[in-house]
NUMI-725117 format. One line per 2 residues: number of its first residue (from 1); their letters; for each residue x, y, z of C-alpha. Coordinates in steps of 0.5 Angstrom, whole numbers, always signed. Layout:
# NUMI-725117
NUM = A = X:Y:Z; ...
***
This chain:
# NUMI-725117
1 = XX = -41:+13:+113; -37:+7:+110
3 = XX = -31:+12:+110; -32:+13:+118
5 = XX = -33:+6:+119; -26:+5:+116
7 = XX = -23:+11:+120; -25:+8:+126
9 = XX = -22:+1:+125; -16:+4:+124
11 = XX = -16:+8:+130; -17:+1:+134
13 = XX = -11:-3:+130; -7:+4:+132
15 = XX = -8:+3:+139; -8:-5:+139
17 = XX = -1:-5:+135; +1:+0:+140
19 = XX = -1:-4:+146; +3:-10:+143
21 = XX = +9:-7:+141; +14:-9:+145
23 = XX = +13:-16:+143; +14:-16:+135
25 = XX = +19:-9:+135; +17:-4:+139
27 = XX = +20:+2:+134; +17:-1:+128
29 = XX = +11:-3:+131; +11:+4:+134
31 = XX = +11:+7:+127; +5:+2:+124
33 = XX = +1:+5:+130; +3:+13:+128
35 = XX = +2:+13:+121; -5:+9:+122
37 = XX = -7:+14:+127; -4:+20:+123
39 = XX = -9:+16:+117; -14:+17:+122
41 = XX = -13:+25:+123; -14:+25:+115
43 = XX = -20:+23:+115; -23:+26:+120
45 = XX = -20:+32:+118; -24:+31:+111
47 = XX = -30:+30:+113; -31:+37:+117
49 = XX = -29:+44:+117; -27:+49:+122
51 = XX = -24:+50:+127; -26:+51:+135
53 = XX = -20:+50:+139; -20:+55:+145
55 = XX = -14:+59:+147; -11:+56:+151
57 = XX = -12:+49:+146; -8:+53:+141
59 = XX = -2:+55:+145; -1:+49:+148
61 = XX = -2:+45:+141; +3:+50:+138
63 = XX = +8:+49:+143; +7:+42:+142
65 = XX = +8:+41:+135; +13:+47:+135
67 = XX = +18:+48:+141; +18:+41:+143
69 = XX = +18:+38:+136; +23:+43:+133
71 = XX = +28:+41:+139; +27:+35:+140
73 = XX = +30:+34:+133; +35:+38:+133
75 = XX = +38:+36:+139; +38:+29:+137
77 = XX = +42:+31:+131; +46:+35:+134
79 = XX = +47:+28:+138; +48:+23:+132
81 = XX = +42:+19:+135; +37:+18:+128
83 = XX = +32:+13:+133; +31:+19:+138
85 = XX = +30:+24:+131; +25:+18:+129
87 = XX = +21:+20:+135; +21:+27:+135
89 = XX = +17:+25:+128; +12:+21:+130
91 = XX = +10:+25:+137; +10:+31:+130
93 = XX = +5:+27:+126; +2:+25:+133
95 = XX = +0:+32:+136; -3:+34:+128
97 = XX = -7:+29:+128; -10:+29:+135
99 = XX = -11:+37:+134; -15:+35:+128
101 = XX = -20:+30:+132; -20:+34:+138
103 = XX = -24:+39:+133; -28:+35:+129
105 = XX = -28:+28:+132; -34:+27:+139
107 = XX = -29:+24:+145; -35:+20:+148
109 = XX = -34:+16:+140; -26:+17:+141
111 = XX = -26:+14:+148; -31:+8:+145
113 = XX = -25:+6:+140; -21:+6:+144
115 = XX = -24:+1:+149; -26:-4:+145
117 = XX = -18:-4:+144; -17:-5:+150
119 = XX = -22:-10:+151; -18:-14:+144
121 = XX = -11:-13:+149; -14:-16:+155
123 = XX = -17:-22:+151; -11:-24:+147
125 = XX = -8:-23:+154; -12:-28:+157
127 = XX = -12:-33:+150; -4:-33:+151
129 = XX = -2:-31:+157; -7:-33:+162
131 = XX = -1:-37:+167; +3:-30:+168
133 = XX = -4:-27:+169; -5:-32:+174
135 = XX = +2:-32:+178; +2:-24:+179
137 = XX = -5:-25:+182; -2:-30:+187
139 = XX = +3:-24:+189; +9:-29:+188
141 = XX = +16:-27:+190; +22:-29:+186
143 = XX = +29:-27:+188; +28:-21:+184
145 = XX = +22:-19:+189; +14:-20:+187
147 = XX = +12:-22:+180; +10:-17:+176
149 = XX = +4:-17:+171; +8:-15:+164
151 = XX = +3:-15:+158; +6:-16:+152
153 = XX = +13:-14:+155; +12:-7:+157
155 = XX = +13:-5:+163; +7:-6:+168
157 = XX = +8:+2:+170; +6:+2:+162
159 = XX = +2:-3:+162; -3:+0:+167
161 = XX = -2:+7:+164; -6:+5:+158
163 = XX = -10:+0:+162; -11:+6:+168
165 = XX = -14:+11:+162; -18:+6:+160
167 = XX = -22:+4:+167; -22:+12:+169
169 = XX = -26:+13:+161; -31:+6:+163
171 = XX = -32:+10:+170; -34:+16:+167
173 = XX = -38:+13:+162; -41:+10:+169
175 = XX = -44:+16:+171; -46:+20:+166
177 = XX = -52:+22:+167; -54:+24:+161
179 = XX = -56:+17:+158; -57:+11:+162
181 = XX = -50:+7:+163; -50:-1:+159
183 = XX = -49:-4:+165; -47:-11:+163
185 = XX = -42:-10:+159; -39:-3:+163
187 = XX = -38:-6:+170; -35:-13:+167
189 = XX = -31:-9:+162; -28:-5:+168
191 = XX = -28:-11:+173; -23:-14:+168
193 = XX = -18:-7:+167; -18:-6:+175
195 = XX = -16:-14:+175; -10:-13:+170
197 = XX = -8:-6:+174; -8:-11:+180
199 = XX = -4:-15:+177; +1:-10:+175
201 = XX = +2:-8:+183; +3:-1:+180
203 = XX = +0:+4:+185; +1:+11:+182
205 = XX = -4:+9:+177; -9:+6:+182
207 = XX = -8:+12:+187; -9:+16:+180
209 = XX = -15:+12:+179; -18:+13:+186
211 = XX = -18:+20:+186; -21:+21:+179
213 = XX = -27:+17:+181; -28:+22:+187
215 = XX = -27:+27:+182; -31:+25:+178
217 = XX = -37:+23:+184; -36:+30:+186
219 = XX = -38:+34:+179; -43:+29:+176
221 = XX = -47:+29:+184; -47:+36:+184
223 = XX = -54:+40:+185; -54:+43:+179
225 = XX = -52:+37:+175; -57:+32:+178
227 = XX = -63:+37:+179; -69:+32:+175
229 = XX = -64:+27:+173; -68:+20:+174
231 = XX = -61:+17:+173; -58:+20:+180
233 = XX = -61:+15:+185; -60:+9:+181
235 = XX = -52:+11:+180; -52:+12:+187
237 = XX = -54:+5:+189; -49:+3:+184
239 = XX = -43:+8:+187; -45:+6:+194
241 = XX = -45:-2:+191; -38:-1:+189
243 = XX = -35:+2:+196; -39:-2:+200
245 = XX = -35:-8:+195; -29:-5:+197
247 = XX = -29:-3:+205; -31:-12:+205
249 = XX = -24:-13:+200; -20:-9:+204
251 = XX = -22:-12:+211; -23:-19:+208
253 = XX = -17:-19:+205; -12:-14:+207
255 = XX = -7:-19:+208; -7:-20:+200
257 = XX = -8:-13:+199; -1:-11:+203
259 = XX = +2:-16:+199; +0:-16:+192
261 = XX = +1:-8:+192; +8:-10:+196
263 = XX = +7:-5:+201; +12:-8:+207
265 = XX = +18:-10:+202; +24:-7:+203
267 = XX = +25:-6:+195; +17:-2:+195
269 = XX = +15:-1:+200; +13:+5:+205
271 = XX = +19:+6:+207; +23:+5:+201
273 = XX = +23:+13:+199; +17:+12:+193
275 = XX = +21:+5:+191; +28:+9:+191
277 = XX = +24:+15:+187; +25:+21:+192
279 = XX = +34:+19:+192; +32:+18:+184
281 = XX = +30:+25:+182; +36:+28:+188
283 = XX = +41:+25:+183; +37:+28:+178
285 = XX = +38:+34:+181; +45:+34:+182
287 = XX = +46:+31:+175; +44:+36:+171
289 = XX = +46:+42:+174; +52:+40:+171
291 = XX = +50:+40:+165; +46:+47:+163
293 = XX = +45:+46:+156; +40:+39:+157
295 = XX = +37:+43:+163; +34:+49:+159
297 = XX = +35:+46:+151; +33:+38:+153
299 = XX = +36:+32:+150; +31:+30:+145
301 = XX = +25:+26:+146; +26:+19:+150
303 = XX = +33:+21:+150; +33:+18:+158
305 = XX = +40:+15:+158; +41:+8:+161
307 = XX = +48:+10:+163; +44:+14:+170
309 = XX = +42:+8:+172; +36:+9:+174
311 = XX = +29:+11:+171; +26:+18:+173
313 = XX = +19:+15:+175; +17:+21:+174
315 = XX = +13:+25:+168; +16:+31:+169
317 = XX = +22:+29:+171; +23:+27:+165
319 = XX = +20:+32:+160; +26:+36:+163
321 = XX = +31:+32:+161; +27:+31:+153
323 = XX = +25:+39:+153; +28:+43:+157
325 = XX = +26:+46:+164; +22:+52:+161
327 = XX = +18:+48:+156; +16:+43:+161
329 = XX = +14:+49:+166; +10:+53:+160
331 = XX = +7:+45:+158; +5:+43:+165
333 = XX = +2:+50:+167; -2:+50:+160
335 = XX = -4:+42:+162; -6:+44:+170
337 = XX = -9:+51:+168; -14:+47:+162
339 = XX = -15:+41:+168; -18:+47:+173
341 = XX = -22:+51:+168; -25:+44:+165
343 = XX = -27:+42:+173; -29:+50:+174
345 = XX = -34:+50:+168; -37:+43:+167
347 = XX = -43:+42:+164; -45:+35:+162
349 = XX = -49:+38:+157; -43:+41:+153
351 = XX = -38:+37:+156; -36:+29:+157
353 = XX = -34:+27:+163; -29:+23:+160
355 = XX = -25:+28:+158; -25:+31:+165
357 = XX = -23:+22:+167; -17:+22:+163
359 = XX = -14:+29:+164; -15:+28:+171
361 = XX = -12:+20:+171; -5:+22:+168
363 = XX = -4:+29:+171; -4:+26:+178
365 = XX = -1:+19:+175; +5:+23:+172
367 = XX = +9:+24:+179; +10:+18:+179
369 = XX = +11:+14:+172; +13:+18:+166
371 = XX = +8:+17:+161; +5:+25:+161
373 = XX = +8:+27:+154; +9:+21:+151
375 = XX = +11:+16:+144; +7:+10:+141
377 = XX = +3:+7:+148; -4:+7:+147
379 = XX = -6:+12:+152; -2:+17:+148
381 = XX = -7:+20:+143; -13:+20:+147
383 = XX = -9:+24:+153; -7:+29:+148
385 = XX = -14:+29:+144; -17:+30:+151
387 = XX = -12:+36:+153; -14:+39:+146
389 = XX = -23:+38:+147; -24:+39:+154
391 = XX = -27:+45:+152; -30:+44:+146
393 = XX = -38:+43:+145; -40:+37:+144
395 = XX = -40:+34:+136; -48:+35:+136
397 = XX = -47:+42:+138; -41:+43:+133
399 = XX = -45:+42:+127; -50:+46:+129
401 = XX = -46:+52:+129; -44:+51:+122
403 = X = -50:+50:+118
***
């Protein structure tokens, strides 16, 4: 019990230093948050045997942790870039130790871990940094275009990637329909993650988010789900409470809506080309078909070089620049394949609608940020132990097989 506890902390202060990083050395911080999310698998792995991966888990666990790793490192070698090599060796020790909680560790716990730092981020958030908050609500305009929320110097697309993933694992803990929801802490917790995502203007993870709750609405309000369910006509009022909220919101105040998601900039808005997004990957196109050995080998893992000039804004993109396009092509098929039989085949009773929240949130997020195979941002690990558990029976069944 001790042990557990101990382990559980641990994953809290990983994923709270990795929030913070930016502030205080982004890749020593980065390094503290992986070894202590590697001490975590450790001891997760001690405490139970076997192993239930599926298929497409195993394959898609392996490619990580071999092709993608392997030639990560070597290009960066190969390129006289240590730092580059140091990552390829963290996402290593990333991949085994969320391939050993995957199998041995219950996501609905994992998911918890992860919130309370979520809710520690956002409260020191608001201890030290509550006027930026403030100012990126009040949709101000600098000569730079609108104020954007950057907690603790990340990115706000970074920003609202963690903070996105944490309010599609309160959704689905909303509605499961399994236990009844503590609502008194779950919708003031989720009201303050979708506050910092607002502040952040980033619409690719609002959008991502819409379309996980309708997912997420769909499959948990199924007939076959909610046959003799008491909780069903309770979480439909409060789904119903929610979208009632959000008709009045975007009548009342569409005005700051338009605004504060900058919707008619010039720079952002509807007709700027998804920000500058679509020109962006024609040049990444032109780009490398000049160069066939990055196209198919890759360049290393967070190797996106500043001398393009621009940023990808693009998941997949950018896994084509880092792996190479035949890696990133078998990895999204095995991601999107795992997502479809995952949504095919769900059962609240042997799967958790979190899992199903997060795979979701960040496939559909990442054709426009570039966070799907990433290193050292909080949502990382749970992404990845998401991909790896989504067909896993629950832990109470698990055990139950092995005695």
């Amino acid at each position: 019990m001790k042990l557990n506890f101990l382990a559980g902390w641990l994953a809290v202060l990983a994923f709270y230093l990795a929030g913070i990083s930016p502030a205080y050395g982004a890749l020593l911080t980065q390094i503290l948050a992986v070894f202590l999310l590697f001490a975590f698998g450790l001891i997760v792995r001690a405490s139970y045997s076997g192993d239930t991966l599926r298929e497409e888990q195993k394959v898609l666990f392996w490619v990580l942790a071999v092709p993608c790793s392997y030639l990560s490192a070597v290009n960066s070698a190969f390129y006289e870039n240590f730092q580059l090599i140091a990552y390829s060796v963290l996402f290593t020790l990333t991949v085994f130790s969320a391939k050993w909680v995957a199998t041995k560790y219950d996501f609905h716990r994992l998911a918890s871990l992860y919130l309370y730092a979520c809710s520690f981020l956002i409260l020191t958030l608001v201890i030290f940094d509550f006027d930026s908050i403030l100012r990126a609500l009040s949709a101000t305009q600098t000569n730079k275009g609108l104020y954007r929320l950057t907690p603790f110097g990340n990115h706000p697309n970074l920003a609202a990637h963690f903070v996105g993933t944490a309010a599609a694992l309160l959704v689905a803990r909303t509605l499961r329909i399994d236990a009844k929801p503590p609502y008194l802490t779950t919708i003031p917790l989720l009201l303050a993650f979708l506050t910092i995502l607002l502040a952040t203007s980033s619409r690719g993870s609002i959008l991502a988010l819409m379309v996980t709750c309708v997912i997420l609405v769909i499959l948990t309000r199924s007939a076959k789900e909610t046959s003799s369910r008491p909780l069903v006509r309770q979480q439909t009022l409060v789904i119903l409470s929610a979208l009632l909220a959000v008709a009045v919101m975007l009548i009342w105040k569409s005005d700051y809506i338009l605004e504060i998601l900058d919707i008619n900039s010039t720079s952002r808005g509807i007709n700027s080309g998804g920000t500058g997004r679509f020109k962006n990957w024609a040049d990444f196109i032109t780009i490398i078909q000049d160069q066939p050995v990055v196209l198919f080998l890759g360049h290393g893992f967070r190797s996106w070089p500043e001398k393009m000039g621009f940023d990808s804004d693009n998941s997949y993109i950018s896994l084509i620049y880092e792996i190479g396009l035949p890696l990133t092509m078998l990895i999204t098929f095995l991601l999107v394949r795992v997502l479809i039989d995952a949504i095919r085949k769900f059962d609240s009773r042997t799967m958790s609608p979190e899992v199903i929240a997060v795979l979701s949130f960040v496939l559909i997020e990442s054709i426009f940020a570039r966070y799907l195979v990433s290193i050292g941002n909080p949502a990382s690990f749970i992404v990845l132990v998401a991909f790896l558990a989504v067909q896993l029976p629950t832990l109470e069944a698990r055990r139950a097989l092995a005695t």
